[in-house]
C-alpha atoms as an extended CHARMM CRD file, in Angstrom:
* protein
*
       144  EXT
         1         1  UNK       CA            -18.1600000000      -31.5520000000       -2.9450000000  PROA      1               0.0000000000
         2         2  UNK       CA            -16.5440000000      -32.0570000000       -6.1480000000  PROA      2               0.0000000000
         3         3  UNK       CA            -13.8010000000      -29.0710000000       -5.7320000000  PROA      3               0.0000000000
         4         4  UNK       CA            -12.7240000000      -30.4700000000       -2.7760000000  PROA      4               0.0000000000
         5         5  UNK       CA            -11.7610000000      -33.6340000000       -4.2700000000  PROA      5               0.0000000000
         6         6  UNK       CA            -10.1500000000      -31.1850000000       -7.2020000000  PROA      6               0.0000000000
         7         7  UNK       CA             -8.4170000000      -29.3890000000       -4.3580000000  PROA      7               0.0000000000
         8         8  UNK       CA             -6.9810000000      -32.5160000000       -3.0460000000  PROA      8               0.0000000000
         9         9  UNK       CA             -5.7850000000      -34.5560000000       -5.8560000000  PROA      9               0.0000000000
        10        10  UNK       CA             -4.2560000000      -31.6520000000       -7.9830000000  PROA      10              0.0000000000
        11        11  UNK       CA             -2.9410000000      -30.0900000000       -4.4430000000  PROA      11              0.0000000000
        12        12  UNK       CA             -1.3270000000      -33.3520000000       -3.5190000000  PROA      12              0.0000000000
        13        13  UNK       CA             -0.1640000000      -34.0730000000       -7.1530000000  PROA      13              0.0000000000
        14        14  UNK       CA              1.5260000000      -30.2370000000       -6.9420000000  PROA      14              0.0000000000
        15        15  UNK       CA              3.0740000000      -30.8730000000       -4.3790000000  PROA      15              0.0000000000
        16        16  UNK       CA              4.6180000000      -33.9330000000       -4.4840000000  PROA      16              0.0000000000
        17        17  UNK       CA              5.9870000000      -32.1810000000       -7.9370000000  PROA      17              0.0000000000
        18        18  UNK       CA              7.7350000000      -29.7030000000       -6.0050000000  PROA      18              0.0000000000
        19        19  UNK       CA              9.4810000000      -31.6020000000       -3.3150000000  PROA      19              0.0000000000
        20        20  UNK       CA             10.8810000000      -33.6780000000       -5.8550000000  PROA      20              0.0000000000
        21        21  UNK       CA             12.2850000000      -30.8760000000       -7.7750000000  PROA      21              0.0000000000
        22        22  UNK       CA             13.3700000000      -28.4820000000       -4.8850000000  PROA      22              0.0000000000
        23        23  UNK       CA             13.5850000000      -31.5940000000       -1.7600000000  PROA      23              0.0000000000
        24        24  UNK       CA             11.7140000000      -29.3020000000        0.4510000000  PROA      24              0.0000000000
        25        25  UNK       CA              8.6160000000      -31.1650000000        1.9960000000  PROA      25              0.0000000000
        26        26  UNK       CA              7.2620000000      -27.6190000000        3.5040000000  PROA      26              0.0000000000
        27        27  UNK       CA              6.5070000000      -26.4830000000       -0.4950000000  PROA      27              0.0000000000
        28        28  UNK       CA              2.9280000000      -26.9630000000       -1.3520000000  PROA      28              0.0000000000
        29        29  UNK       CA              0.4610000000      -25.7370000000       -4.0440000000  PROA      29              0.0000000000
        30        30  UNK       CA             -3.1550000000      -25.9090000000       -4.7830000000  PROA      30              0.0000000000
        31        31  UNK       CA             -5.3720000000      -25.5950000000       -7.8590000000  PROA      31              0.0000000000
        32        32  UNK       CA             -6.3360000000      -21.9900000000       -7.6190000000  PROA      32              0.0000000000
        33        33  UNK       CA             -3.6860000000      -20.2810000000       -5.6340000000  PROA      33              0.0000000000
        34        34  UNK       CA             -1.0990000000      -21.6740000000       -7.4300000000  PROA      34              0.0000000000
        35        35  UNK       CA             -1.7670000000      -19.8060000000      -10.7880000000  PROA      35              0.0000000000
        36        36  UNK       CA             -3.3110000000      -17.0060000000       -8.7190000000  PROA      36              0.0000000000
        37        37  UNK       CA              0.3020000000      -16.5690000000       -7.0930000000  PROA      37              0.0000000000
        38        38  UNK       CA              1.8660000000      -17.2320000000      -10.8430000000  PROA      38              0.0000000000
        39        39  UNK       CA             -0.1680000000      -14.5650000000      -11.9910000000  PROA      39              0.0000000000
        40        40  UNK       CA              0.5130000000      -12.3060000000       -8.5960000000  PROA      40              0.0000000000
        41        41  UNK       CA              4.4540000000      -12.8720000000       -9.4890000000  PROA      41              0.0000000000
        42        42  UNK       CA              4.8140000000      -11.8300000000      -12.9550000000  PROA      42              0.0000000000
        43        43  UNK       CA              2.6040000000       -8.5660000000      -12.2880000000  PROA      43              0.0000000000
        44        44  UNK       CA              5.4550000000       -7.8480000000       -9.8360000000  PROA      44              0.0000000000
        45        45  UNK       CA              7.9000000000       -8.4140000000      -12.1400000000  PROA      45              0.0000000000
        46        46  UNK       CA              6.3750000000       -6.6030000000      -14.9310000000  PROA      46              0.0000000000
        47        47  UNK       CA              6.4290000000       -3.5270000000      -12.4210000000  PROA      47              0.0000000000
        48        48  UNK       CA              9.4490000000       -3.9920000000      -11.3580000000  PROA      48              0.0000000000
        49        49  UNK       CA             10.7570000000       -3.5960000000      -15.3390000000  PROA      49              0.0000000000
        50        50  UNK       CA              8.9930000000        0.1960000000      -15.7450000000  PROA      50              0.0000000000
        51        51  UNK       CA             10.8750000000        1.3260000000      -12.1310000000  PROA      51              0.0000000000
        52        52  UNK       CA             13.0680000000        3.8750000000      -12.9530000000  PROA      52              0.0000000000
        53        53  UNK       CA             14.0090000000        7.3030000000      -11.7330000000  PROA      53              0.0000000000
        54        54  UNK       CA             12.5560000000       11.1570000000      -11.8250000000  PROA      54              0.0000000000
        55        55  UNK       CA             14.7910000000       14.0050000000      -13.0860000000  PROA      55              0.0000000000
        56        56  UNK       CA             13.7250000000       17.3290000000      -11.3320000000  PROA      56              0.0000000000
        57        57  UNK       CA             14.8680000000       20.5700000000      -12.5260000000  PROA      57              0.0000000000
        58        58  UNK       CA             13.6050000000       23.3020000000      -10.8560000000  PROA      58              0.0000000000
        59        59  UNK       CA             13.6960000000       26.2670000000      -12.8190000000  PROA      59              0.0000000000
        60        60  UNK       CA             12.8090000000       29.0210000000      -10.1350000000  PROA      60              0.0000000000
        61        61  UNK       CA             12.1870000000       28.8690000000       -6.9270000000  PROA      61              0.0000000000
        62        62  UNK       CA              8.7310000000       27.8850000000       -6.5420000000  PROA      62              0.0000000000
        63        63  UNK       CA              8.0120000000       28.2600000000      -10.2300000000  PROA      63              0.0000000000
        64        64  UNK       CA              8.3030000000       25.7650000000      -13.2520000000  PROA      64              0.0000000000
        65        65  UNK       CA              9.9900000000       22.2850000000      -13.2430000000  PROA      65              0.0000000000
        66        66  UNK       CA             11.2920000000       20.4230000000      -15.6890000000  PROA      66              0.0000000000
        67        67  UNK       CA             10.9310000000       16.2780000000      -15.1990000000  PROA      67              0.0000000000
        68        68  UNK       CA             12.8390000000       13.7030000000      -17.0900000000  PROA      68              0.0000000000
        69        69  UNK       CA             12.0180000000        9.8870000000      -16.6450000000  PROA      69              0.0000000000
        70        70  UNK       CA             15.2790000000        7.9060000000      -16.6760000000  PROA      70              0.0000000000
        71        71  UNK       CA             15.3640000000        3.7900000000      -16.1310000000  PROA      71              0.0000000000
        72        72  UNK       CA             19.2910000000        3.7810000000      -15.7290000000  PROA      72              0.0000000000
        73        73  UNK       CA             20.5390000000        4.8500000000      -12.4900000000  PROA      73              0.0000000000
        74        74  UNK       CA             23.6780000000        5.6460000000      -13.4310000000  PROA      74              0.0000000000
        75        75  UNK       CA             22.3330000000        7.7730000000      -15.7950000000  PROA      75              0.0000000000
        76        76  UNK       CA             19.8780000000        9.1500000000      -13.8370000000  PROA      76              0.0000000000
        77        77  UNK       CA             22.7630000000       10.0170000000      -11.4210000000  PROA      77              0.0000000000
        78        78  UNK       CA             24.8370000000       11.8430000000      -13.3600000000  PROA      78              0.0000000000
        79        79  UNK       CA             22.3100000000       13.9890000000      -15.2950000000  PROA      79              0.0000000000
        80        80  UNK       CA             22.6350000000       17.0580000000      -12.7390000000  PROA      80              0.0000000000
        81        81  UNK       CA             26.5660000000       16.7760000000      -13.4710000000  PROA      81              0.0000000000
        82        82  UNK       CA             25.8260000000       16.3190000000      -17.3190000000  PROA      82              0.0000000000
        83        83  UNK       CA             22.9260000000       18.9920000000      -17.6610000000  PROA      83              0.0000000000
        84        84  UNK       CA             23.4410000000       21.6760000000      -20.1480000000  PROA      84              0.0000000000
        85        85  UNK       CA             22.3860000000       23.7650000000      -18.1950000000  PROA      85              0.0000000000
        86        86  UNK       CA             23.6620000000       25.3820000000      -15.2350000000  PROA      86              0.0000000000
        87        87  UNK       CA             22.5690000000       23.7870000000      -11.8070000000  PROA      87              0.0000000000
        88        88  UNK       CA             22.5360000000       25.6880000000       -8.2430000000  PROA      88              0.0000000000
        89        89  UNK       CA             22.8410000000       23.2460000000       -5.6100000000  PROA      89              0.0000000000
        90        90  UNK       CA             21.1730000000       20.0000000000       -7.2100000000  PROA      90              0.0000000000
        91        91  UNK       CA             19.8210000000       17.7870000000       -4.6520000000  PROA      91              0.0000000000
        92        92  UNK       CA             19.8590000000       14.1060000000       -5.7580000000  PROA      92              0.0000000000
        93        93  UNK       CA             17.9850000000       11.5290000000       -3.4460000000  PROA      93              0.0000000000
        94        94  UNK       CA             16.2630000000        8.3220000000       -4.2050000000  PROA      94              0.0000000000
        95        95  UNK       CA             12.6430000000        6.9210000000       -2.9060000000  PROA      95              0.0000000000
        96        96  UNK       CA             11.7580000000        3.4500000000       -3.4440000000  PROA      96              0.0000000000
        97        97  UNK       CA              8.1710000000        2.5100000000       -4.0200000000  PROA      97              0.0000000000
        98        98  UNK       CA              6.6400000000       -1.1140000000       -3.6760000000  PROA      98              0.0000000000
        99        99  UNK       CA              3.4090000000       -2.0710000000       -4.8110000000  PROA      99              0.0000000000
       100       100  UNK       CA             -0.1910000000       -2.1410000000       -3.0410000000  PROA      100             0.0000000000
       101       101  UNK       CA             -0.4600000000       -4.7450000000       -0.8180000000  PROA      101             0.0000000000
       102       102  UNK       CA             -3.1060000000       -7.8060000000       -1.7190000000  PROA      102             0.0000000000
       103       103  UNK       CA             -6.6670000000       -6.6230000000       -0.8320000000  PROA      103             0.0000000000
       104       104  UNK       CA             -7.2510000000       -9.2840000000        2.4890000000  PROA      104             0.0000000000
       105       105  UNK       CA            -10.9690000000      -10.1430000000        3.7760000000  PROA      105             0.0000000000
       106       106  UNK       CA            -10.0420000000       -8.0960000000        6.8200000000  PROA      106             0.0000000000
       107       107  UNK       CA             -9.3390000000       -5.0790000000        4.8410000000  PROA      107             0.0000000000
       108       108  UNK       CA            -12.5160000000       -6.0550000000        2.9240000000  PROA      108             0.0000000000
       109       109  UNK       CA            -15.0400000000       -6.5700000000        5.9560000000  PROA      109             0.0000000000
       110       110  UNK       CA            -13.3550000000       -3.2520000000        7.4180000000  PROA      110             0.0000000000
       111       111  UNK       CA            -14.0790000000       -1.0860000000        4.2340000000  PROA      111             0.0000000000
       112       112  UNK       CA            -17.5380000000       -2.6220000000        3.8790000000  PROA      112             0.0000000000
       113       113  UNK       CA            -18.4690000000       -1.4200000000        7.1170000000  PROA      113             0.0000000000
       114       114  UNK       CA            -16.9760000000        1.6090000000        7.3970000000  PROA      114             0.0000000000
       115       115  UNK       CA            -17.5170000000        3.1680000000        4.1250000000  PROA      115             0.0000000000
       116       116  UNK       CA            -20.9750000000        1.3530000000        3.0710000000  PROA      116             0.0000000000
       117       117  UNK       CA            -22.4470000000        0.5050000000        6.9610000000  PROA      117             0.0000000000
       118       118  UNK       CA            -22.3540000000       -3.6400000000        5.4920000000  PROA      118             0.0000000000
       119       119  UNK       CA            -21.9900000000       -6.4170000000        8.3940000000  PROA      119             0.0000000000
       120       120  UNK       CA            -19.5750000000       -8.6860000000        8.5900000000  PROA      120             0.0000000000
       121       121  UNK       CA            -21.5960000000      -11.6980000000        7.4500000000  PROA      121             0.0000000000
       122       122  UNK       CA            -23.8960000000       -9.6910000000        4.7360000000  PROA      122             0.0000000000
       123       123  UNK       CA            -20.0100000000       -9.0350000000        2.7680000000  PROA      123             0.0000000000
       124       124  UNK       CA            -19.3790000000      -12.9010000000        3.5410000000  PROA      124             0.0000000000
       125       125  UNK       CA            -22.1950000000      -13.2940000000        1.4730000000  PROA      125             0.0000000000
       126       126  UNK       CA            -21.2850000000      -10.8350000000       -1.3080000000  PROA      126             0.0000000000
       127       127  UNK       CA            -17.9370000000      -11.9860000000       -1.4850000000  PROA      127             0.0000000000
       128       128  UNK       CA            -19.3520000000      -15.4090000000       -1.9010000000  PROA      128             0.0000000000
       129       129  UNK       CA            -22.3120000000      -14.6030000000       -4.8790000000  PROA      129             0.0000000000
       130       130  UNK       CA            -19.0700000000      -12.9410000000       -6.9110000000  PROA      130             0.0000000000
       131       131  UNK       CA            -17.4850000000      -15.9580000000       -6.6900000000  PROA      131             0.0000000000
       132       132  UNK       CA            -19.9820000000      -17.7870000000       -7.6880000000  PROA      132             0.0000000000
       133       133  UNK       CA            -20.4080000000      -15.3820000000      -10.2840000000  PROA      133             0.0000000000
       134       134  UNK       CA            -16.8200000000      -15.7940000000      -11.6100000000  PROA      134             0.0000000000
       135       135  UNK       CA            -15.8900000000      -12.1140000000      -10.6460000000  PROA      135             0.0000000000
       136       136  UNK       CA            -13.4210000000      -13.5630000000       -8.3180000000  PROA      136             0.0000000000
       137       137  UNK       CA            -11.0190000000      -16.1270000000       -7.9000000000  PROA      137             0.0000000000
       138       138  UNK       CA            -11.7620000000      -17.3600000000       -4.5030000000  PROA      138             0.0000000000
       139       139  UNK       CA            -13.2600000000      -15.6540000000       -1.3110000000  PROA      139             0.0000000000
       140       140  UNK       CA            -10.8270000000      -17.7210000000        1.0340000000  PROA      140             0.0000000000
       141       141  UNK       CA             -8.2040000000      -16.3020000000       -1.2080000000  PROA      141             0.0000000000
       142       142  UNK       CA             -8.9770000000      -13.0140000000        0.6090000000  PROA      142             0.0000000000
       143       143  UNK       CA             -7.5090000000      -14.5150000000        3.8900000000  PROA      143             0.0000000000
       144       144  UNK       CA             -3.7290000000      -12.7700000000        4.8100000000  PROA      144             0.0000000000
């Protein structure tokens, strides 16, 4: 099959590449997940730039709130010090949030039964025809 021979010759190539850059013989890359992890690492990073931090003022108990965004912490911390207005008992805490996990074939086979009553091998072959439909990048890429 012709995309084996791709995988292997721009796969090898890759990788050769990278030990000589970084010395590290464990490094490897392939033709499709290497721009699929490119592409994978500056979503992250483009989510990681809009983090930032929620301002909650709670007007009355139980009653209206008043939410600033703010993307410096330092700012961020010292708004209930800096308020103009007068603040009982601010509570200041901070929640991280990371990103979905990749969708895996496990998850996928496990959804596709459970929520649409599919076998295991009918979303094989699903996963497959969109692949060979373009609509995704790989059905091995699916794999955790």
């Amino acid at each position: 099959r012709g995309s084996r021979i791709e995988d292997r010759w721009i796969g090898f190539t890759l990788s050769q590449h990278l030990w000589a850059v970084y010395g590290k013989r464990w490094l490897g890359a392939g033709r499709v997940q290497t721009p699929v992890l490119g592409w994978i690492v500056e979503r992250y990073q483009a989510w990681k730039e809009n983090q930032g931090y929620y301002i909650i003022y709670s007007v009355s108990e139980g009653g209206e709130k008043i939410i600033f965004f703010e993307t410096d912490k330092s700012k961020a911390k010292s708004a209930p010090q800096t308020a103009s207005v007068i603040l009982e008992e601010p509570i200041v805490w901070e929640e991280e949030t990371l990103p979905a996990p990749p969708y895996t074939t496990d998850s996928l086979l496990f959804d596709a039964n459970r929520i649409l009553g599919y076998s295991a091998s009918f979303t094989m072959k699903l996963a497959q025809d969109l692949f060979e439909s373009g609509l995704i990048t790989s059905p091995a890429l699916m794999y955790p």
